[in-house]
N, C-alpha and C positions, 0 to 999 in steps of 0.2 A: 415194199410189201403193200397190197392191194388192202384196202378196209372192205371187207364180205359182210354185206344186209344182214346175213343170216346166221352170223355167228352171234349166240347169246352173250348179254353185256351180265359181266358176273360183278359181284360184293363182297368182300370179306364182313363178314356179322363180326365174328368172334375167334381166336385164336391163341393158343398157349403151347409152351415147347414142343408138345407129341400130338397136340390138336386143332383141328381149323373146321369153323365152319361157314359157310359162305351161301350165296344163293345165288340163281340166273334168272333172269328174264329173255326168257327164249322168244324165237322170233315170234312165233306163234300166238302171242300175248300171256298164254302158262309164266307163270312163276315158281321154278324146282328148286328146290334144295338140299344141302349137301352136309354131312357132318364125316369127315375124313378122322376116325380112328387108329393111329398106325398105318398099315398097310390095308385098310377096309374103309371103304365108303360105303355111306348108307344115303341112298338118295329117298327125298320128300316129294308129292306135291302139296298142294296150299292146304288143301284141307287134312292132310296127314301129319304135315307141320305143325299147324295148330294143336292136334291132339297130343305130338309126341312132346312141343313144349309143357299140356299138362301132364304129362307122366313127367317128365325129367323137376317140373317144380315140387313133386308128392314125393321125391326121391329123397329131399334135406331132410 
């Protein structure tokens, strides 16, 4: 299997039984992110990222 430039190098942040979330650094230099709920992903970029961690910390 060939190693492709242009395939984003991904991360696992965070993950428990039913949830993962992760992030890529696309070729592009963007930073997107990813929060897979069951069968639904919701994709970030950076600055939406940011916001939706402060909504999820006003959640507790």
């Amino acid at each position: 299997m060939s190693n492709n430039n242009n395939d984003p190098r991904t991360e696992t942040i965070a993950e428990t039984d039913n949830y993962l979330a992760w992030k890529a650094e696309e070729p592009d230099g963007e930073t997107t992110y990813h929060v897979e709920l069951n069968n639904v992903t919701v994709h970030f970029f950076e600055e939406e990222w940011k916001e939706f961690l402060q909504l999820a910390r006003n959640l507790e």
